[in-house]
Backbone atoms as SQL, in Angstrom:
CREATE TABLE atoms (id INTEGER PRIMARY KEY, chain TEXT, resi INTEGER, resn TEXT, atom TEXT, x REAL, y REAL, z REAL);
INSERT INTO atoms VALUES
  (1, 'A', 1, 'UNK', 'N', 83.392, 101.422, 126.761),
  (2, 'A', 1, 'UNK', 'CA', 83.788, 101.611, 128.149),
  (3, 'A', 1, 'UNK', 'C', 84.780, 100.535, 128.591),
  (4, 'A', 2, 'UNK', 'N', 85.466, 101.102, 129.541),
  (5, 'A', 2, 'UNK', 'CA', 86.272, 100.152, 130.184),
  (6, 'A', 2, 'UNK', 'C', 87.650, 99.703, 129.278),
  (7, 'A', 3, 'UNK', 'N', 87.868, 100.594, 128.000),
  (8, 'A', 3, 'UNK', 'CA', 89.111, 100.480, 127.771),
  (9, 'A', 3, 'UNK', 'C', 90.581, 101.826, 128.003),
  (10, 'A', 4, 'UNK', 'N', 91.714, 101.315, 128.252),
  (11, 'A', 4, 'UNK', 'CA', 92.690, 101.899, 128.390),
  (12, 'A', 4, 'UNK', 'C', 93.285, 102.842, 126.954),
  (13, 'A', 5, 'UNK', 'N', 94.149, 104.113, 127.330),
  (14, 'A', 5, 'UNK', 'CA', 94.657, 104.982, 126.129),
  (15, 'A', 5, 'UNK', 'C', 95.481, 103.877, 125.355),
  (16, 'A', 6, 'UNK', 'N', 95.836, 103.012, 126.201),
  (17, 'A', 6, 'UNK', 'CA', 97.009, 102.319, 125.101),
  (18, 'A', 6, 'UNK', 'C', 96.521, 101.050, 124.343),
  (19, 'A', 7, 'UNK', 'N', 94.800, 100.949, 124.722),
  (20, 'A', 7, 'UNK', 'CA', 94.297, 99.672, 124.169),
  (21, 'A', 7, 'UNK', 'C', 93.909, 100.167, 122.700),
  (22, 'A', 8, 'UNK', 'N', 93.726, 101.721, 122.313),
  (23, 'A', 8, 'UNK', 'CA', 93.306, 102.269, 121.358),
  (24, 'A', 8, 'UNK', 'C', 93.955, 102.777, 120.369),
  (25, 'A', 9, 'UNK', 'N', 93.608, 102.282, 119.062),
  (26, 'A', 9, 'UNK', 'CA', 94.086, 102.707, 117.840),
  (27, 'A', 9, 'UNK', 'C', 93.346, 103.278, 116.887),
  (28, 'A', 10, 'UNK', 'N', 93.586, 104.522, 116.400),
  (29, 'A', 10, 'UNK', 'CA', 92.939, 105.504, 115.429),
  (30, 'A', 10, 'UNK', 'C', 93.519, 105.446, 114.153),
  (31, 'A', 11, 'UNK', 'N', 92.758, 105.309, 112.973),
  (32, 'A', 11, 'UNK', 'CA', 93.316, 105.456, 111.614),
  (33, 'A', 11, 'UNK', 'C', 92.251, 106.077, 110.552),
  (34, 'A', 12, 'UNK', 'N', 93.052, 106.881, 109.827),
  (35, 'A', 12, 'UNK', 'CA', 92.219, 107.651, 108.815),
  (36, 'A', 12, 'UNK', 'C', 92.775, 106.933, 107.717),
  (37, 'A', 13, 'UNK', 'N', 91.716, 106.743, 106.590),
  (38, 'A', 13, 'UNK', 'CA', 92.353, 106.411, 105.452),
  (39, 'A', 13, 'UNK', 'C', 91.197, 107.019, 104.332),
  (40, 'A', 14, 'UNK', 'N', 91.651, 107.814, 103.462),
  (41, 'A', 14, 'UNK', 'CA', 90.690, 108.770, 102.646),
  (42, 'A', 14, 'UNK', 'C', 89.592, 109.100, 103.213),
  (43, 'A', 15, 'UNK', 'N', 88.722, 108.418, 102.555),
  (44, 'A', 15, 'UNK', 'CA', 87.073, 109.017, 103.795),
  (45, 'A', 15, 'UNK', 'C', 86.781, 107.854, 104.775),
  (46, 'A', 16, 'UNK', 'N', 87.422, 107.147, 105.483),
  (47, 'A', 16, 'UNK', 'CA', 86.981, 106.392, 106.240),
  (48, 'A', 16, 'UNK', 'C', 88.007, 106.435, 107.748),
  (49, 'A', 17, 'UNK', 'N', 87.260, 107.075, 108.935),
  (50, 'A', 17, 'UNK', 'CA', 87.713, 106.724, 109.673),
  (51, 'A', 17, 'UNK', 'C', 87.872, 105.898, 110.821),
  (52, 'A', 18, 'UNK', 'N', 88.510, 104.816, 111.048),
  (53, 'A', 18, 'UNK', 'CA', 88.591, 103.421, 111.786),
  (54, 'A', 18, 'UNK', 'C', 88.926, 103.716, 113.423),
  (55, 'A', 19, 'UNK', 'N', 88.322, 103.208, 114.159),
  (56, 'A', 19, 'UNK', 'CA', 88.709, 103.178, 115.592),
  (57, 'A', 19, 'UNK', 'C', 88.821, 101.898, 115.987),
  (58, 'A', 20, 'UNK', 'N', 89.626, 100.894, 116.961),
  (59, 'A', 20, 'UNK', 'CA', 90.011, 100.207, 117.210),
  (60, 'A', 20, 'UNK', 'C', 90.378, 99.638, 118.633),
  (61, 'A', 21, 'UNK', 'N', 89.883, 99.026, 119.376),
  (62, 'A', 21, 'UNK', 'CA', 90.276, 98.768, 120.784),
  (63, 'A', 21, 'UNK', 'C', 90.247, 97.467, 121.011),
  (64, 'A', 22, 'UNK', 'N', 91.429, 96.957, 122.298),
  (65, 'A', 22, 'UNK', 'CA', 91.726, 95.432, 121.812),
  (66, 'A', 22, 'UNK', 'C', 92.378, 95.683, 123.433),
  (67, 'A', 23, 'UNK', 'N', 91.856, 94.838, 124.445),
  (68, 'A', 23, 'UNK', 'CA', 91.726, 94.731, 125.826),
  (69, 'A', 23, 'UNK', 'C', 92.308, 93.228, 126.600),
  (70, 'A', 24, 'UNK', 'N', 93.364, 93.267, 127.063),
  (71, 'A', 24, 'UNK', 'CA', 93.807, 91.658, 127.814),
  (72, 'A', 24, 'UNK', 'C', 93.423, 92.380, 128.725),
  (73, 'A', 25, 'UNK', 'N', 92.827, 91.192, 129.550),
  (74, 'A', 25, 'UNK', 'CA', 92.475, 91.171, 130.704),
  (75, 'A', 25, 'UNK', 'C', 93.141, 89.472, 131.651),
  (76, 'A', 26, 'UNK', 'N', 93.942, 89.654, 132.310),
  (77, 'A', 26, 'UNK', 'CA', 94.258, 88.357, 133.020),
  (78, 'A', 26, 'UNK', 'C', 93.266, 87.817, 133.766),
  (79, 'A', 27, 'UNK', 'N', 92.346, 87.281, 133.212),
  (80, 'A', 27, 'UNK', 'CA', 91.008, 86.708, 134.478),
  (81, 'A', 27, 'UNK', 'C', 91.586, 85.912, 135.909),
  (82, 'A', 28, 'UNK', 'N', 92.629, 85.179, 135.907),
  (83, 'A', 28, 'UNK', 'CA', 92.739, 85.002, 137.178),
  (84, 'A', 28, 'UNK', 'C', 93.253, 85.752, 138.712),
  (85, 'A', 29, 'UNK', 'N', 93.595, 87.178, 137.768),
  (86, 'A', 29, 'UNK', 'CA', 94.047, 87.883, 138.921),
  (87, 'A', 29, 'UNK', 'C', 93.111, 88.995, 138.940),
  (88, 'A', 30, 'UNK', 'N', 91.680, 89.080, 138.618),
  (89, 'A', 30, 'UNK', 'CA', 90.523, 89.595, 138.804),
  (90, 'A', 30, 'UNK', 'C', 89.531, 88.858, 138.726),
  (91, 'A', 31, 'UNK', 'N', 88.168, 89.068, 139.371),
  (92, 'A', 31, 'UNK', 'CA', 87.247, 88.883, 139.605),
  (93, 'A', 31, 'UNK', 'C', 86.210, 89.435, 138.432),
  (94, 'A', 32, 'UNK', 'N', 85.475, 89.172, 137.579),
  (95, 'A', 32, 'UNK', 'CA', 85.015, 89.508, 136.544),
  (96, 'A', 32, 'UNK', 'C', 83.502, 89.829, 136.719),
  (97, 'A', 33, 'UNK', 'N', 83.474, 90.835, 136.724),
  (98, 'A', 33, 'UNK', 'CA', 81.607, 91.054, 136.784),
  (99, 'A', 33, 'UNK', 'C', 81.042, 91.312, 135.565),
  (100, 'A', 34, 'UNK', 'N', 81.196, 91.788, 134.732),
  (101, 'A', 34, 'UNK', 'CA', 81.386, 92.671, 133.218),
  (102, 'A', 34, 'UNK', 'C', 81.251, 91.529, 131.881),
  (103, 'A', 35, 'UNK', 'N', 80.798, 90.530, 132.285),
  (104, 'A', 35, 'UNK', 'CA', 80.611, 89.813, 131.034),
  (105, 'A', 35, 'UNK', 'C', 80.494, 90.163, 129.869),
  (106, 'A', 36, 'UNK', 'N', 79.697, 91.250, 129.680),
  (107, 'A', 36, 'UNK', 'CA', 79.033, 91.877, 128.772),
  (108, 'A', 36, 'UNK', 'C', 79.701, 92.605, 127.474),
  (109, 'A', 37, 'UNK', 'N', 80.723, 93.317, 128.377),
  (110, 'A', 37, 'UNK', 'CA', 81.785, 94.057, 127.322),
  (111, 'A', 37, 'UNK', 'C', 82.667, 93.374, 127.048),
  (112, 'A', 38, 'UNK', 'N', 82.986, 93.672, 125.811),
  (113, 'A', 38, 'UNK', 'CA', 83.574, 92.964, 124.824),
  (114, 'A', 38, 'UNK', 'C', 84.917, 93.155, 124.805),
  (115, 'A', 39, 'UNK', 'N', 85.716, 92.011, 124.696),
  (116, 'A', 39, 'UNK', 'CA', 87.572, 92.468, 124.751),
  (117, 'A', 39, 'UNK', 'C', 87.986, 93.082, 123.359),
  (118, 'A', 40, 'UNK', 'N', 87.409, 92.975, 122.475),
  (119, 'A', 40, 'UNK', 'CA', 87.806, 94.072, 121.140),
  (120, 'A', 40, 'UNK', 'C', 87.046, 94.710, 120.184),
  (121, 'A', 41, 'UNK', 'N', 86.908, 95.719, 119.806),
  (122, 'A', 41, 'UNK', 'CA', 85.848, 96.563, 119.049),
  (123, 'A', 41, 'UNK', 'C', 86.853, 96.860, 117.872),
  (124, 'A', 42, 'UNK', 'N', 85.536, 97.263, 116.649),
  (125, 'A', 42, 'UNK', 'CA', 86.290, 97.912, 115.403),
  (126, 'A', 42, 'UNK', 'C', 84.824, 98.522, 114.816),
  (127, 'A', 43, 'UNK', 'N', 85.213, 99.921, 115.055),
  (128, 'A', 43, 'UNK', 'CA', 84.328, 100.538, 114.411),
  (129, 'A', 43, 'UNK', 'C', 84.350, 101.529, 113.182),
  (130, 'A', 44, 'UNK', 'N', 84.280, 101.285, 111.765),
  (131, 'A', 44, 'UNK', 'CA', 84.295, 102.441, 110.846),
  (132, 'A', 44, 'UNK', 'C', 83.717, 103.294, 110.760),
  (133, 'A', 45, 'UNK', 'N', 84.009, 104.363, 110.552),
  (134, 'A', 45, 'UNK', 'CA', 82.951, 105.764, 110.653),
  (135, 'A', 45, 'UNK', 'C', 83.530, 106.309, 108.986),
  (136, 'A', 46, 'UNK', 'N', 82.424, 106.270, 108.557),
  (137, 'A', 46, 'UNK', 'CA', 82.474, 107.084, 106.825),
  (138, 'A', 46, 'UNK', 'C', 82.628, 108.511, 107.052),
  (139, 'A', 47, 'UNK', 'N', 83.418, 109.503, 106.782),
  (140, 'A', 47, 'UNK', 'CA', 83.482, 110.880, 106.592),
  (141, 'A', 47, 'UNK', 'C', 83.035, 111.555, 105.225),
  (142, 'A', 48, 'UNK', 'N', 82.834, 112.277, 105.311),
  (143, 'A', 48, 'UNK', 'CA', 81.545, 113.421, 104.454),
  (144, 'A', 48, 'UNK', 'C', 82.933, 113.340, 103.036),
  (145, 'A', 49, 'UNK', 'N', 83.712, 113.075, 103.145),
  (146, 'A', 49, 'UNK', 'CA', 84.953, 113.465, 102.072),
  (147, 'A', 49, 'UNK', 'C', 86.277, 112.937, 101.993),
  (148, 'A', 50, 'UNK', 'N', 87.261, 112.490, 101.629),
  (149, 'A', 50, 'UNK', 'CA', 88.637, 112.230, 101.563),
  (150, 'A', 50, 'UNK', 'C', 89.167, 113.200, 102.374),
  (151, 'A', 51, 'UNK', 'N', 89.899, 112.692, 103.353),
  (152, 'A', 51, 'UNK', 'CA', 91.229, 113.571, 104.169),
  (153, 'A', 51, 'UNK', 'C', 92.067, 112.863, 103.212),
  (154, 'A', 52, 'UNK', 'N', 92.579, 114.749, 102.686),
  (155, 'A', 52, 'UNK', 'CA', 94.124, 114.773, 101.740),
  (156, 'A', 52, 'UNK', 'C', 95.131, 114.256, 103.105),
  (157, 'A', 53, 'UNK', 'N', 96.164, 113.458, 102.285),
  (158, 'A', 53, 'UNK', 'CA', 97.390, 112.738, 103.176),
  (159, 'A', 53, 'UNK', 'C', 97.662, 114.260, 103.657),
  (160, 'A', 54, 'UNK', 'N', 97.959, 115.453, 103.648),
  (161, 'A', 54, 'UNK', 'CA', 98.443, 116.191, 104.208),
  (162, 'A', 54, 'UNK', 'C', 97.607, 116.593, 106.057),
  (163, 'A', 55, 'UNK', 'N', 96.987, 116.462, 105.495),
  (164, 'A', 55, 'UNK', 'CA', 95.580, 116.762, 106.564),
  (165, 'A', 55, 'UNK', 'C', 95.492, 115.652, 107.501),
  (166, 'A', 56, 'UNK', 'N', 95.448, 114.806, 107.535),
  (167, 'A', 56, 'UNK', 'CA', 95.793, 113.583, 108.295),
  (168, 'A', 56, 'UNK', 'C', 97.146, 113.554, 108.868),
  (169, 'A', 57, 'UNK', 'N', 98.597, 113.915, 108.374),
  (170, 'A', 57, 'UNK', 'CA', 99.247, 113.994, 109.636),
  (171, 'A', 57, 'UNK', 'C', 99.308, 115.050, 110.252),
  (172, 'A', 58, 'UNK', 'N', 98.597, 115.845, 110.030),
  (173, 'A', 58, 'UNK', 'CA', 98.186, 117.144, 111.307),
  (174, 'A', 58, 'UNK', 'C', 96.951, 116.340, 112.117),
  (175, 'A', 59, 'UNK', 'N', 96.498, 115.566, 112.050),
  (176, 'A', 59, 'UNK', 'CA', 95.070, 115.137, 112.756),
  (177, 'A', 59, 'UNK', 'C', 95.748, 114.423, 114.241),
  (178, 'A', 60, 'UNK', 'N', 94.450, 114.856, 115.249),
  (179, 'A', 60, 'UNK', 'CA', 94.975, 114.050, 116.695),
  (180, 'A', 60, 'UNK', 'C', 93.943, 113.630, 117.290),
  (181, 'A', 61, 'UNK', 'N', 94.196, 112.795, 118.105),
  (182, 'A', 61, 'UNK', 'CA', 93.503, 112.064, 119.049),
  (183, 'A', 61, 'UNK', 'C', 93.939, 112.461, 119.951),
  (184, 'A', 62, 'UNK', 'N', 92.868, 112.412, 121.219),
  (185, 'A', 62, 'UNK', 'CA', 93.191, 112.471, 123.100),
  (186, 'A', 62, 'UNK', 'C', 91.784, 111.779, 123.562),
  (187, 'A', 63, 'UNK', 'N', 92.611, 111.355, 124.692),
  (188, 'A', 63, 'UNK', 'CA', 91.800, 110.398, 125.783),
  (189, 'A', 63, 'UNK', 'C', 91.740, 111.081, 127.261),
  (190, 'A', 64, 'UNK', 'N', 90.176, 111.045, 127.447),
  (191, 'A', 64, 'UNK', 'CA', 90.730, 111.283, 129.131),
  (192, 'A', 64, 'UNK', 'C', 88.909, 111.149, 129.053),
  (193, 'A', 65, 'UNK', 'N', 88.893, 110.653, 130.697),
  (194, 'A', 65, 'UNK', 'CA', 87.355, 110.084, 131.171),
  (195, 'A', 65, 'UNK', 'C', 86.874, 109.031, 130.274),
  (196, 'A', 66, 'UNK', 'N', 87.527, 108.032, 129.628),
  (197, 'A', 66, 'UNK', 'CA', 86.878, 107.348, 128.839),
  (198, 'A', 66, 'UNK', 'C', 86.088, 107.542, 127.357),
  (199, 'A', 67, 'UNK', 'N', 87.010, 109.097, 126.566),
  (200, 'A', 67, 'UNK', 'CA', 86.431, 109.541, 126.154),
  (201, 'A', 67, 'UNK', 'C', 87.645, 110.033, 124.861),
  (202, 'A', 68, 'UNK', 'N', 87.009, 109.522, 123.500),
  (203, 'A', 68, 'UNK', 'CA', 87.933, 109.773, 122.415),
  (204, 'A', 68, 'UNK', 'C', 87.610, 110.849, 122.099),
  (205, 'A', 69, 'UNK', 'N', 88.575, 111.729, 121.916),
  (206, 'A', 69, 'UNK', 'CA', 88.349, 112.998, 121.072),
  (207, 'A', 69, 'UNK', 'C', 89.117, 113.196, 119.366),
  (208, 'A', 70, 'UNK', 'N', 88.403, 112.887, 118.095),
  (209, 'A', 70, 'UNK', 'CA', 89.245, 112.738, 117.355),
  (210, 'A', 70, 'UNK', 'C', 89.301, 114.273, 116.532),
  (211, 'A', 71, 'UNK', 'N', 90.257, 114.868, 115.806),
  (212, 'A', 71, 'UNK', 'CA', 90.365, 116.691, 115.593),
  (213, 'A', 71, 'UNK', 'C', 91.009, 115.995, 114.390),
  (214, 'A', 72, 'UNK', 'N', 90.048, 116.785, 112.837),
  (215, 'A', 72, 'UNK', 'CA', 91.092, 116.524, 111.818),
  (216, 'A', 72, 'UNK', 'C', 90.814, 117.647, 111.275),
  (217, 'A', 73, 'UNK', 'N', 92.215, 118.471, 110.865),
  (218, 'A', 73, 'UNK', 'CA', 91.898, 119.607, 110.484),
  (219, 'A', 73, 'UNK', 'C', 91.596, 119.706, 108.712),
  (220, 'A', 74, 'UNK', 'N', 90.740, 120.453, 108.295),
  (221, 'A', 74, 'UNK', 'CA', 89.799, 120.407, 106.731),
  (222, 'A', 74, 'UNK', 'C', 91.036, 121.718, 106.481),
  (223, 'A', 75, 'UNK', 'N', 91.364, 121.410, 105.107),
  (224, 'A', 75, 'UNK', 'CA', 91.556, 122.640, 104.710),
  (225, 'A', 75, 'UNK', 'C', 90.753, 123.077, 103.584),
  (226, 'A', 76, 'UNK', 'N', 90.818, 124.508, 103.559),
  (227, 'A', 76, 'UNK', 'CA', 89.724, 125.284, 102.988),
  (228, 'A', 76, 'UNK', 'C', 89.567, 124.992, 101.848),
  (229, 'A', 77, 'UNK', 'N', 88.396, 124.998, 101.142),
  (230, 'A', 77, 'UNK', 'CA', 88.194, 124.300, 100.114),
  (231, 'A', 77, 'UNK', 'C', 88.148, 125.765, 98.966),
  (232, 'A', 78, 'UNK', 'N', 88.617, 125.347, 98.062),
  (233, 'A', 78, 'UNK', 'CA', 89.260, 126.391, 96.675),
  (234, 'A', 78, 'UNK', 'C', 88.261, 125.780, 95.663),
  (235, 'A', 79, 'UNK', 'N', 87.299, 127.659, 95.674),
  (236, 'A', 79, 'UNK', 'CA', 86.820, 127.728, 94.037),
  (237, 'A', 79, 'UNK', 'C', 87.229, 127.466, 92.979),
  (238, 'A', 80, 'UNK', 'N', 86.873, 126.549, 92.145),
  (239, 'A', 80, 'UNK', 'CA', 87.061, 126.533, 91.016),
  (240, 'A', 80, 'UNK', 'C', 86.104, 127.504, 89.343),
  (241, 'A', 81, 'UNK', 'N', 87.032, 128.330, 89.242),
  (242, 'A', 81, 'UNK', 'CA', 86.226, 129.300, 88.436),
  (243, 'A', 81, 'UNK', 'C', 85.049, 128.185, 87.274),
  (244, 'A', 82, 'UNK', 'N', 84.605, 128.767, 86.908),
  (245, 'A', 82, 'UNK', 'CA', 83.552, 127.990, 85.982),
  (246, 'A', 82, 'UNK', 'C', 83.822, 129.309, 84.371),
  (247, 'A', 83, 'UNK', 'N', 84.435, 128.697, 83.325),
  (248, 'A', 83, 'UNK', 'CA', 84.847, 129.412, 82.167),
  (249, 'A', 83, 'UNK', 'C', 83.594, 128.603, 80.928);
């Protein structure tokens, strides 16, 4: 909570996807109640599989209400006959 669209950075890299937020705040030209939250986060999130490089630059992020939405599109996964 309490960070901005432009404080946030999203990155996929094979199966791991990274989120990132990093917050200045000028304390003397606010009043600080919020001790609590933290001016930068980094959180990894493991995915079930490798996003192929193709698949990742189709992938997006959006922000709105304080709220990441991350969309990576899977492509369909191909039988491999068994001979």
């Amino acid at each position: 909570p309490g960070f901005q669209k432009k404080d946030i950075r999203v990155n996929i890299s094979k199966d791991i996807l990274t989120l990132r937020a990093n917050r200045t705040i000028d304390i003397e030209s606010y009043t600080i109640h919020f001790r609590q939250r933290p001016n930068k986060i980094e959180k990894k999130i493991p995915l079930p599989y490798s996003i192929p490089e193709d698949d990742n630059v189709n992938s997006k992020a959006d922000y709105a209400n304080g709220v990441v939405k991350i969309r990576i599109p899977i492509s369909k996964m191909t039988n491999i006959p068994i001979t």
